[in-house]
N, C-alpha and C positions, 0 to 999 in steps of 0.2 A: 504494500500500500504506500508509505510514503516514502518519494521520489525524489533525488538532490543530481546534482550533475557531476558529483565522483564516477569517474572511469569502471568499468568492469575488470580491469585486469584483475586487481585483489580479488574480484567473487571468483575466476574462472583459475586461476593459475594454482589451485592446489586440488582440483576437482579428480587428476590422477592420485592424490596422497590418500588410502583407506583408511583409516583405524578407527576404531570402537572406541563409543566415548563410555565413560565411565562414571562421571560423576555429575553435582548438579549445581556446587556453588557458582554464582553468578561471576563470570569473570570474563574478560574481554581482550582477544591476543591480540600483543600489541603491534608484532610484526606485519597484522592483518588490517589493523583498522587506525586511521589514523588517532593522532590525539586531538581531542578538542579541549578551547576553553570554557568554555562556555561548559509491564506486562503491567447489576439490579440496583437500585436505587442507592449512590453510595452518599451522598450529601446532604438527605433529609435530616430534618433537624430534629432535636432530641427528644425522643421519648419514652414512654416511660415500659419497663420490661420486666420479668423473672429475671431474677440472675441465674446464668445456665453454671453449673459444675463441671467442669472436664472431667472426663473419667477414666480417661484413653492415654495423658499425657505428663499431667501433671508432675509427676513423681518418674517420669520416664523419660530419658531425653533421645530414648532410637526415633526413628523416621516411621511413619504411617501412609504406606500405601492410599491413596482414594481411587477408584475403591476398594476396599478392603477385599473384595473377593477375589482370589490370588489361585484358586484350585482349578485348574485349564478344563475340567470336568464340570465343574458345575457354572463355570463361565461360560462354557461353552453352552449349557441347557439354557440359563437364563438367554441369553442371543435366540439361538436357536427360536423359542416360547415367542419372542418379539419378533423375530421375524415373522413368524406363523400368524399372527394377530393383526400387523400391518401390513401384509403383503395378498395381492390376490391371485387365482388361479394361472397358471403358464397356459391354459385354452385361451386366454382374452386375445382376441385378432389386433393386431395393429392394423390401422387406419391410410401409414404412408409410403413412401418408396423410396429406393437410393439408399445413400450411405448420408451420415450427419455425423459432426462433433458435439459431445458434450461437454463441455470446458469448465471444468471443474477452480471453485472460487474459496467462498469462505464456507463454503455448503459440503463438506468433507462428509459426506454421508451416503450411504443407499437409502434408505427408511427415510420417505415422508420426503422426498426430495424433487418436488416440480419441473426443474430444470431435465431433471434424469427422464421422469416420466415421459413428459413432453416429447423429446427427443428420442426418446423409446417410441415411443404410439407413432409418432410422423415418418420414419423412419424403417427401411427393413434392417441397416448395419448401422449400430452405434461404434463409434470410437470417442470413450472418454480418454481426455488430456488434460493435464494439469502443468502448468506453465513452471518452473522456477524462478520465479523473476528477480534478477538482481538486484533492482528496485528496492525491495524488501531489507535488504541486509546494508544498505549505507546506512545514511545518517538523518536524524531527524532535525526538521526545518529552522529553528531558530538557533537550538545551543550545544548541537552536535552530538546527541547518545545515539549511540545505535539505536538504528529503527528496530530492529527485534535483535530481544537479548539471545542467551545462548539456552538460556530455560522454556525458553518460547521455543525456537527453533529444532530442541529438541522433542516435545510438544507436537511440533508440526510436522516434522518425520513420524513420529508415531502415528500421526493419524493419516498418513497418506499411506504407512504401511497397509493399515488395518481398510482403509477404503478400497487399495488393491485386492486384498486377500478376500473381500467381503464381495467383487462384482468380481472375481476369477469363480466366486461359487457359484452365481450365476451369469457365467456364459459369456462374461466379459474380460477386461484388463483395462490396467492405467496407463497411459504413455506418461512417460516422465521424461519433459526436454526443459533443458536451462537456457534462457534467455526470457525476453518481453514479449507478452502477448502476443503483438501488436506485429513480431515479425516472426514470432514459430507461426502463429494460427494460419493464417493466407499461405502459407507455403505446404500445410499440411491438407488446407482444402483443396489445396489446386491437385497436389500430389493425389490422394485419396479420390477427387472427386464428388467433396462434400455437398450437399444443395444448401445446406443453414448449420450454422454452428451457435447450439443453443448454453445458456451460460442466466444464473442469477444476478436478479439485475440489483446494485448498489446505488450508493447516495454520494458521497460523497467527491468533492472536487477530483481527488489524483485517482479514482478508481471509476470516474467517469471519463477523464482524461482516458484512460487506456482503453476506452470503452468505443470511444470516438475513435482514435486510431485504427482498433481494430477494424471497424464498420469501415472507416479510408482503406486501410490497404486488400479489404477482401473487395471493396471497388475497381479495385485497380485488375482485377484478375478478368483474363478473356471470357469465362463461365462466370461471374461474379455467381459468389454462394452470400447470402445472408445472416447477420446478427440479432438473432432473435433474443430478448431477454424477457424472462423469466421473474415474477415476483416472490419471493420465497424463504423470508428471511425472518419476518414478525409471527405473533401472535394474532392479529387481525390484518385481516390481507389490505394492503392500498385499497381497492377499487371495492371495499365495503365501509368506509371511514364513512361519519354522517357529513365529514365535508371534506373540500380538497386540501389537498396535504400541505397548501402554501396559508390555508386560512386556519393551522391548526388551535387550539386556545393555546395558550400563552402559559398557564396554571396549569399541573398537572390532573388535578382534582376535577376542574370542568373536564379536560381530556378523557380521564377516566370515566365519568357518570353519563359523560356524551358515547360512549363506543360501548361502556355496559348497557346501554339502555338502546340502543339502537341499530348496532352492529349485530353480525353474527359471527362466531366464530366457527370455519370451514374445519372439515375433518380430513384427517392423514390421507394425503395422495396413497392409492395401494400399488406399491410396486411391484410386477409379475415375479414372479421365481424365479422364471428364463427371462434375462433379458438381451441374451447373443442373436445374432453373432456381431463379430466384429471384424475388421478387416484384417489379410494377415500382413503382420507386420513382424519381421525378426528379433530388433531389438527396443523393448518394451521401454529398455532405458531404467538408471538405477535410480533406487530414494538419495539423495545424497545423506553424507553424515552430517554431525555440525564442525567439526573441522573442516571440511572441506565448503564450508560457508562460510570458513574463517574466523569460525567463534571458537571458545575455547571453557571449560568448567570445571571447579574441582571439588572434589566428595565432600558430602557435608553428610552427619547420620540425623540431624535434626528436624522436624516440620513434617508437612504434607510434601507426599512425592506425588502428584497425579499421571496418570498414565493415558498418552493421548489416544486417543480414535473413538470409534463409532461402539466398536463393544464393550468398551470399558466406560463410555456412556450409557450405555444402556445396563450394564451391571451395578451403575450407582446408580440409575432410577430403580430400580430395583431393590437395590439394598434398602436405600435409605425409606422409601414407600412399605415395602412388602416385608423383606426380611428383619430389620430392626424395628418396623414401625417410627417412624420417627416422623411422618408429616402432620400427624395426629396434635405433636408439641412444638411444630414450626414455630409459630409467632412468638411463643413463649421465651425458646432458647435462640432467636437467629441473631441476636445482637453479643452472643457470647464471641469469645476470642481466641480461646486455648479448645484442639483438638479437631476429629476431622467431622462429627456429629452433630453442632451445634446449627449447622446450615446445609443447604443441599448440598453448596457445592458442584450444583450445573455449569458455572458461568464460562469456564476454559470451554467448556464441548459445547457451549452454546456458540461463543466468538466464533471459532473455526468451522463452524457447523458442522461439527459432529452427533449434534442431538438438537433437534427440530424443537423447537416452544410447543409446537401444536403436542407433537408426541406427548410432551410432560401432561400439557392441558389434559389428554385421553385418559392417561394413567390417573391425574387427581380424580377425574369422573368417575371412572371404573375404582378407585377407594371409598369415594363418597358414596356408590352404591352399595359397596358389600363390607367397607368395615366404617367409616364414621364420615359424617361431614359437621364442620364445626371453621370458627373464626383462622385456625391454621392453614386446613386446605383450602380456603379462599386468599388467604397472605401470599402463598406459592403464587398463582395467577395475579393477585398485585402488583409481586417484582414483575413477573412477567409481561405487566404493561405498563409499568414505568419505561422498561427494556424497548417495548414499540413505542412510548412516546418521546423518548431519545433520537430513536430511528428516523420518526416521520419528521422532528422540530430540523435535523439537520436537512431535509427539503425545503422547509420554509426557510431560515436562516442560513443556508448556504456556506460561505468559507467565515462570515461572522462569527461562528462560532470557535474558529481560529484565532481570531483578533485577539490583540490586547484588551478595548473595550466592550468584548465580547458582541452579542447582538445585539442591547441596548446601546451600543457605542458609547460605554460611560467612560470622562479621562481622569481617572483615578493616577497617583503617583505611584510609581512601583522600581521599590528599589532588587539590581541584578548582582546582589553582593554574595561574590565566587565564596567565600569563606563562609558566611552564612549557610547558603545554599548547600555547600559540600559535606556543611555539618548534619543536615537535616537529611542528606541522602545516604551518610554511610552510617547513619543513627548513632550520633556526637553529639546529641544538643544539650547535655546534663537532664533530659526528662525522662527517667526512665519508660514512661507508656509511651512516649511518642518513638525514640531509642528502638524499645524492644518490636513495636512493628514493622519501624525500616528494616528492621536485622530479617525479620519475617521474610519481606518480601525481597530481598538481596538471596535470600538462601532458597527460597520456596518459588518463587514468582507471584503469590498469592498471600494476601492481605484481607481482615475481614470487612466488612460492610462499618462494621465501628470504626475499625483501624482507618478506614478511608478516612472516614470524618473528620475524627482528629487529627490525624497529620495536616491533610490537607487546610484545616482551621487554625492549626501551627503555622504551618508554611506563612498561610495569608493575611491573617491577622496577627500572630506575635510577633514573625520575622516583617512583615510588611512587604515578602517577596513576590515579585513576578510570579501569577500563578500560572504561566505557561511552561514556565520551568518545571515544575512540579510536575504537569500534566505530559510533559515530553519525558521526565524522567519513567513516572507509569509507563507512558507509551513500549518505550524502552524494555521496562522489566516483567509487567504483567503477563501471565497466561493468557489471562482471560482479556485482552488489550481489542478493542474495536474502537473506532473514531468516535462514534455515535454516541457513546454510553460514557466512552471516557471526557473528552473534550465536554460532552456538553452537561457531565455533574462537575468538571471543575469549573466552568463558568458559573454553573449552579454556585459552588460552594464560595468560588469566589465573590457571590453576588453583583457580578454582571452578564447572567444569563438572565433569559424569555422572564422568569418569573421576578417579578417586580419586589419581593420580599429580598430584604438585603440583609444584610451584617450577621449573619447566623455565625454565634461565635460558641467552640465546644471551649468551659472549664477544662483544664488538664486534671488540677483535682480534683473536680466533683466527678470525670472520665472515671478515672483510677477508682474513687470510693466506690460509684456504681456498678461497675461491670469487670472491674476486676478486686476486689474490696481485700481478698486474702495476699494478691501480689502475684500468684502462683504464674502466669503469663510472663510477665517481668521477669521473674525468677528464671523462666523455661529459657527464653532468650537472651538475658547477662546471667550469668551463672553468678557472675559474683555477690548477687544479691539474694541470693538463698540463704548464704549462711546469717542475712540479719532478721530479727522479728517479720514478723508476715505486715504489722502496722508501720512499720519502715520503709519497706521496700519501696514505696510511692516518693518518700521523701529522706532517702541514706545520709543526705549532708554530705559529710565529708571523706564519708567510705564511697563514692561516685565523683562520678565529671560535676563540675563546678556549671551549673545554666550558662547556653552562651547567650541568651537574653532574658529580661524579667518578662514576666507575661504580659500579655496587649503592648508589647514594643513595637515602636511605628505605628499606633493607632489613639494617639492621644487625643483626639476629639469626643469619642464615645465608648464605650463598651461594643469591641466588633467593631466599630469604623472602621475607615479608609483615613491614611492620614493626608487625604487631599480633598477638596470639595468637586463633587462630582456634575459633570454638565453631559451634553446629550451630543458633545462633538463626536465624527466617526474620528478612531485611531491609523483609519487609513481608507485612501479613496475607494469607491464600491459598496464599500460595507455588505452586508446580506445583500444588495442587489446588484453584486458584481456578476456578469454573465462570463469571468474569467474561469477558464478548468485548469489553473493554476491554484493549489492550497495556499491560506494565508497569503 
């Protein structure tokens, strides 16, 4: 996704070097990437919860699997069961002719996947391909971190294994080519003979960008083949919203009561069994590693390890629905921090699309009928369209949501201080809650929906920093990292997104008394704070880093302010109405 004008040499020159990666801590070869100076609702504001108990970690500092089901036997049943429930008969005729591509995106999945179907039915030979694009592994747009870390990237091998191996069952393969789009696609239609190469269609600027090219250069072909795209991404489809996606509300809340009250939501495309053949082609081409993406990671035994693709999404719906019961006490424990139970944990196989939103939606229904429905299994579908109203706000607001002044074009002062900034990402800042979630997501890729908060309400209000920075550093390290969700709850948080409520500011210590009161979190992540009382840990003094700021620094106007008085100037020409498919 995000595109800078670094060379390809670095992606391509070590694509011969094999080796097996090994580990997971976040780390970046430096021989590979240059230096600069400069991975569901995560920014709502605070309310009130159970405190959840970890029970999986606390006392234990190995690493946990998500998901936990680890036995190739009963992983294999659980898939197996789901395929059989979302998939329909191999008698169903297809309707088209020829050969088509299906151009595989963030939609890493067979199950419930439109683009696939589509191209299936229209179709007598599919070939799915998935692009490598180099793109992907430079730098992101303002302050240089890698666009995907090396936790992602491992993440995304994973699931492009599991997509191959899962359409090899039925009747297909993945082609795997490295380069852009915009120059494999048109030379694979011309070669094959494709009529349309079908693909899910995206939102935002640099993935629209590639979107247009492609469409230019299958133009340019003697048979010109077609770019058809595909809707496929939300929990409510575009073309059922009760209004167009440019006139969305503004407030999440009218969002939500306008699409529950009005909308419907569509049920799981059923994919055949058989979905061959496919053209023959000798060299299928390999997953690459993450070395040879020129990232680099080393062991850690601590946190959540997730495991990417399609099956090991559907093994934690699973789990955490059916086997553990655990959606029953959603709402109750999702604001907890420590362990892999306290939330789904969808969000990585939802970015990559390795697990459909509609699917979840099936599965809450099919709980609601046969074991309970209550205030939890409606919370699940909440985040779930928070998730789409992220999706659709980036159609109305455009690269806005990139900006400094975000989409209200507010010109807030915001300082870019290296030293600040580097404390708060490699979790230096003397707070220990804010501290032990960086550590989090440095070692895991993954952070909780609390953890968001507060950092992010550190970052902006106590440090008074650029919250672009922040939001590029996520970008960077998250799993679960998409434009849509990310970008537009740090505008949220920053308060200069859509919604007109501002200065939402998290306490550090009321954070710490609430949702982690015993310290145990802290503890798990600086070790060194174990050996003090459990009512310490929040506040060690002088057995810890010294604050490198007092709280609300840089916001001496208000409680939560800005420490600049805010006007409605754009931060840069366009704003939301730029018709540019350049980002930012």
């Amino acid at each position: 996704m995000y595109y800078s004008l670094r060379s390809q040499f670095l992606f391509f020159q070590k694509i011969s070097n094999q080796s097996k990666p090994t580990s997971i801590l976040l780390k970046f070869n430096q021989n590979h990437i240059k230096k600069h100076l400069k991975n569901c609702s995560m920014m709502t504001s605070t309310s009130k919860t159970t405190h959840y108990e970890p029970k999986n970690m606390s006392n234990n500092s190995k690493m946990c699997n998500v998901p936990c089901v680890t036995d190739p036997n009963e992983m294999d049943g659980i898939v197996r069961q789901a395929f059989e429930r979302y998939s329909s008969s191999s008698t169903v005729k297809r309707q088209g002719k020829g050969v088509c591509i299906v151009w595989f995106r963030n939609d890493l999945r067979v199950l419930d996947n439109d683009a696939l179907f589509v191209g299936w039915n229209c179709s007598e030979m599919v070939l799915p391909v998935y692009c490598v694009d180099p793109r992907l592994f430079e730098s992101t747009f303002s302050f240089g971190f890698p666009k995907t870390g090396a936790l992602r990237a491992k993440f995304l091998t994973e699931c492009l294994a599991e997509l191959r191996k899962n359409l090899q069952k039925r009747g297909l393969n993945l082609l795997i080519r490295h380069g852009k789009p915009e120059e494999v696609l048109p030379v694979l239609a011309k070669t094959y003979g494709a009529h349309t190469i079908y693909a899910q269609k995206e939102t935002c600027s640099e993935e629209l960008n590639v979107e247009t090219r492609v469409q230019k250069g299958l133009g340019q072909l003697i048979t010109a083949a077609k770019l058809q795209l595909v809707w496929g991404s939300t929990l409510y489809h575009l073309d059922d919203l009760p209004f167009d996606a440019r006139d969305i509300p503004d407030v999440y809340t009218q969002f939500r009561k306008s699409v529950e009250s009005k909308s419907k939501i569509r049920g799981c495309v059923k994919i055949p069994t058989s979905l061959g053949p496919s053209p023959e082609i000798d060299d299928w081409g390999a997953i690459p590693s993450v070395e040879q993406l020129s990232l680099h990671y080393e062991q850690t035994d601590r946190g959540l390890a997730f495991i990417g693709g399609e099956s090991a999404a559907l093994c934690r719906v699973h789990e955490y629905f059916w086997k553990k019961d655990l959606l029953k006490t959603y709402k109750e424990t999702r604001n907890g921090m420590l362990g892999p139970d306290y939330s789904t944990k969808f969000s990585p196989w939802l970015a990559s699309g390795s697990l459909s939103p509609r699917f979840i939606y099936a599965e809450v229904k099919k709980y609601e009928r046969e074991r309970l429905a209550n205030d939890s299994t409606y919370w699940v579908l909440f985040e779930l369209i928070w998730r789409d109203y992220f999706r659709f706000l980036s159609i109305k607001c455009g690269n806005s949501i990139f900006h400094l002044g975000g989409p209200r074009r507010l010109d807030y002062k915001w300082s870019q201080d290296s030293a600040l900034f580097d404390s708060w990402k490699e979790g230096k800042t003397g707070y220990p809650l804010v501290d032990a979630n960086m550590k989090e997501l440095a070692a895991t890729g993954f952070m909780s929906n609390r953890g968001r908060q507060i950092v992010c309400s550190f970052l902006v209000r106590d440090m008074g920093i650029d919250w672009r920075m922040g939001a590029e550093w996520f970008e960077s390290c998250l799993l679960d990292y998409d434009p849509c969700s990310n970008y537009g709850n740090w505008t949220y948080g920053a308060g200069v997104g859509n919604d007109p409520r501002e200065d939402r500011y998290f306490s550090i210590p009321k954070q710490a008394k609430v949702y982690d009161p015993e310290g145990e979190y802290v503890a798990y992540w600086l070790p060194e704070l174990k050996r003090l009382p459990k009512d310490k840990r929040h506040s060690p003094g002088f057995s810890y880093l010294k604050p490198i700021v007092p709280l609300k620094y840089g916001n001496s106007g208000h409680q939560g302010g800005h420490n600049a008085t805010s006007s409605r100037k754009p931060d840069r020409p366009g704003g939301s109405r730029s018709k540019s498919y350049t980002r930012r």
